[in-house]
C-alpha positions, 0 to 999 in steps of 0.5 A: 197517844189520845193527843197523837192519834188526834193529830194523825187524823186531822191531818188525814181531813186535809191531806186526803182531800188535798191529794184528791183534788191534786189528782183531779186536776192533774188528770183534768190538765192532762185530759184537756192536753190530750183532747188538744192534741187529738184536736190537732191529730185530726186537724192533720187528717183533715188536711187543715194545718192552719192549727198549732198547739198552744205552750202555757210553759216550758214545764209543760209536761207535753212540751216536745209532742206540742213542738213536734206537731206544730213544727209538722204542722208548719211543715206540712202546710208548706208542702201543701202550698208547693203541691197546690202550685205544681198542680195549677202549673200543671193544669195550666201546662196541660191545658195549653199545650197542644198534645191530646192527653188522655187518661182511662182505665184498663177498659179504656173508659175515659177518666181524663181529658185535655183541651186537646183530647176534647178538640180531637175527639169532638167530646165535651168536658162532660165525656168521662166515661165514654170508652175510647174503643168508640172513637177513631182512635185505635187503641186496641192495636196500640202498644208501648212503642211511639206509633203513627196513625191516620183518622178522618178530621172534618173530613180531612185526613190527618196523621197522628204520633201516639204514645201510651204510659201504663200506671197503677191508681187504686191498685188499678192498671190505668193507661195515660196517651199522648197524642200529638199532631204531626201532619205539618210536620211529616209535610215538612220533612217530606218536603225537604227530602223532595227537594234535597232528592231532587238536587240530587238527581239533577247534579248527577243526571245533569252530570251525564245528560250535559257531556251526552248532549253536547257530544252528540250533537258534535257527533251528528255534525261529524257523520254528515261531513264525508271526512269524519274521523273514525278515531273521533266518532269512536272516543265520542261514542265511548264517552257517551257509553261512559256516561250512560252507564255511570247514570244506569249504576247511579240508578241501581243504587238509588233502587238499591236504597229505596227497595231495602227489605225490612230486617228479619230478627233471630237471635245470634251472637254478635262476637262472632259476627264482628270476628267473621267481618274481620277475617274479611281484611286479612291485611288491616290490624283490627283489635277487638277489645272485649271479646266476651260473648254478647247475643243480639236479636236482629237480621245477621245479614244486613247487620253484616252489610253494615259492619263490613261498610263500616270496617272498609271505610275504615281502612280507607281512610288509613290509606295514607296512615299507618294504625289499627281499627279498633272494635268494642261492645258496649252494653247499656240498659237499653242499646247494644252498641258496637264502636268501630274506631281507626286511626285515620285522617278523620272527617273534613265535613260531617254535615254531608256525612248521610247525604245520598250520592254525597261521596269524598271518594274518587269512586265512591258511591255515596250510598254506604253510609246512608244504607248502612244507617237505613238498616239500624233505622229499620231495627229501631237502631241508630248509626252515629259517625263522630271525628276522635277528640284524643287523635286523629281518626274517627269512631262510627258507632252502631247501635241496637236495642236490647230485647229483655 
């Protein structure tokens, strides 16, 4: 017993102390380990992904939390390179282009610029802070919706196209405004409809002036001759009359198209509108696919103008074919739109399709496709005309933007 009990507590003098010292390595191991993990954690934080943890051995006991942090790491370091590079693109683009890009906050104090911006508004890159409702932008009367304004530009007057976008940063509402010039452009386009009105005009008032003048004058040569025909002198005359009054129509109608109202918007249901046009040509197979109840908000009257045009032009040109017209609502997430297909001939030229005065008709107008998409343009709608692509005909289609 003396000889065992000996040994048990020699044995105690080495295993204790081995177990000591085993434990303070394991912990100073683990220690070390956890303090280059917490190193790469806060690497992370501090966006700095060069590091990565360092494996001694495959039985390292931290193995898969050293291989997900470095493969996070690499990862991370890969979207930062790709962040930076849409950014600099960014910067570049929004440098060069020539839209004035601003940035506020809800009180309008500038947070952002552009070249652009700092051209138009005469400011220094150093104007963050100056608050918008001190330049000759209007922003206060600005809403979601694109708009045109005029300012004063070294003493010149231009006009401008600005478009707002809201956004939160911080937890604040913040605006961003695009503002481009579209001075050139508006000069441009009011060229080209200076000069496609003016051909207009001077084929139809040509159109009239010319037989006028020329029977006139024959007309002046017969009342001097003492055996002037009355028969002759009367058909002159009445061609004269003929032609006078298709200039005087061709003037009303111009009136017509350039004093059109502006919409005033209520609420009413569509379905019923369609169906009381449709009751309007009792003797054409008109087929109204989704009869369900849909509510617009717009000017039932001139939007009855338009239907009917549209429903007439139809049936016209079936006038040589046997089918149906057939009308069907459509709703998306902005537009209410109304397809209004026939069965007809289709159309040989699209080009000339709004052209005013423009008409295949023998006595058509020319007018009613351009009043007609006047009126949508007024309701911020749209008037499209396409020939069918499944059969002969065409598909006109009226669109509207829904009020949510």
């Amino acid at each position: 017993m003396n000889v065992s009990g000996y040994l048990i507590t020699l044995a105690g003098l080495f295993i204790v102390p081995l177990c000591v010292l085993l434990t303070s390595t394991i912990k100073a191991n683990y220690s070390n380990q956890s303090r280059n993990i917490a190193i790469l954690l806060e690497a992370l934080v501090d966006e700095d992904y060069s590091m990565r943890s360092a494996i001694n051995s495959q039985n390292d006991e931290m193995l898969e939390i050293k291989l997900l942090l470095n493969t996070l790491s690499t990862r991370l370091a890969q979207q930062s390179v790709a962040i930076k590079e849409s950014q600099l693109l960014l910067e570049k683009v929004i440098s060069h282009i020539d839209v004035a890009i601003i940035a506020s906050n809800e009180h309008y104090d500038i947070t952002f610029t552009n070249p652009a911006a700092n051209d138009l508004l005469d400011i220094s890159t150093t104007s963050v802070g100056l608050n918008l409702t001190h330049t000759s932008i209007p922003v206060t009367k600005i809403t979601t919706q694109p708009q045109s304004f005029t300012i004063d530009v070294g003493g010149i007057s231009k006009t401008y196209r600005i478009s707002t976008v809201k956004y939160i940063h911080e937890q604040q509402l913040n605006y961003l405004f695009f503002i481009s010039d579209v001075q050139w452009l508006l000069i441009d386009k009011e060229r080209d409809s200076w000069q496609r009105l003016h051909r207009v005009l001077s084929h139809e008032v040509n159109n009239s002036l010319t037989p006028i003048t020329s029977i006139s004058a024959t007309l002046l040569k017969l009342v001097t001759k003492p055996e002037v025909s009355m028969i002759n002198l009367e058909q002159g005359l009445n061609v004269i009359h003929s032609r006078s009054a298709s200039l005087n129509t061709f003037i009303s109608n111009f009136q017509r198209i350039s004093k059109l109202p502006p919409p005033t918007k209520v609420p009413f249901c569509l379905t019923e509108l369609i169906q009381k046009c449709a009751l309007l040509f009792p003797h054409t197979q008109i087929n109204i696919v989704n009869p369900e109840v849909h509510h617009v908000f717009a000017d039932p009257q001139q939007l009855e103008q338009v239907l009917v045009n549209l429903l007439k032009n139809a049936k016209e040109a079936m006038a040589q074919t046997t089918g149906k017209i057939t009308v069907a609502i459509q709703i998306s997430d902005k537009y209410t739109s109304i397809h209004i297909t026939d069965e007809g001939t289709g159309i040989i030229n699209t080009d000339n399709l709004f052209i005013p005065f423009f008409s295949t008709k023998s006595k058509g107008s020319g007018i009613g496709l351009v009043f007609s998409r006047q009126i949508l343009f007024n309701h911020l709608g749209d008037l499209q005309i396409k020939n069918r692509k499944d059969r002969k005909g065409t598909i006109a289609t009226v669109s509207l933007p829904r009020v949510k």
